[in-house]
N, C-alpha and C positions, 0 to 999 in steps of 0.2 A: 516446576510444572510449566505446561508449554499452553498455549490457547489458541488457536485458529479459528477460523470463515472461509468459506469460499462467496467469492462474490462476483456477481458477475460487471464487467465494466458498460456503464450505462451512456456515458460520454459520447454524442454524438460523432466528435472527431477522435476517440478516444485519449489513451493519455500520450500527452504531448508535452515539450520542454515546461508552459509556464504551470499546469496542473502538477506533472511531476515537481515542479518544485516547490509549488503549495504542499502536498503532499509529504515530505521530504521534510520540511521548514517542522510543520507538523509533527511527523516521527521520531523528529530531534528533541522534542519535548518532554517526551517519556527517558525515563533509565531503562526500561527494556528492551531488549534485541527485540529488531522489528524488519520481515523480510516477507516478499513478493515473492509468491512459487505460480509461473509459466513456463514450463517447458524445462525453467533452469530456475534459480533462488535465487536471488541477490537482494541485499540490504535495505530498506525502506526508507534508509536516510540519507541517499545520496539519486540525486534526482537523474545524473550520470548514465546509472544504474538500470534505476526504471526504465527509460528511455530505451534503455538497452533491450527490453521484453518483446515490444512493440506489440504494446497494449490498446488493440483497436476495441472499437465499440461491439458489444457481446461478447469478448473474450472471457472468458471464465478465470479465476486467480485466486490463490489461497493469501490471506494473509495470515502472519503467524506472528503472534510475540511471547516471549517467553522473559519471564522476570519480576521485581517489585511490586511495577505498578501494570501488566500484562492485560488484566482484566480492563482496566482504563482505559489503556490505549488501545484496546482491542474494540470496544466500542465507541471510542470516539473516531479512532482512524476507519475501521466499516463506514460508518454516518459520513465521514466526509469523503471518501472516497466517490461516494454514491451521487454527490454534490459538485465536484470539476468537471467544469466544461473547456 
């Protein structure tokens, strides 16, 4: 089974190299697949990645996980996302 959110990014300057990599540090925690969909999907645990979205402040983003522990990470990575500045 898969789980997602859309969430929107609240981040003033939105996400940038040190949040992406809180973020990233984060996702690596979980055994589930865990990816950022903007425009394009890429992986949630490589902060590289994110970066790559160019995730400004209001951008809208699904996050998705699918796996084990899915529901877990699905509302803990929402809750902190909502939290990097």
């Amino acid at each position: 089974m898969t789980v997602s959110k859309e969430i929107t990014i609240v981040a003033p300057h939105g996400i940038h190299m040190r949040p992406a990599t809180t973020f990233a540090k984060a996702a690596k925690e979980f055994e589930s697949k865990v990816t950022i969909t903007a425009g394009e999907t890429v992986s949630a645990k490589s902060p590289v990645k994110i970066i790559s979205l160019n995730l400004a402040k209001d951008t809208k983003i699904v996050l998705t996980c699918e796996g084990p522990d899915e529901e877990k990470a699905l509302e803990t990575l929402s809750a902190l996302i909502n939290t990097l500045e």
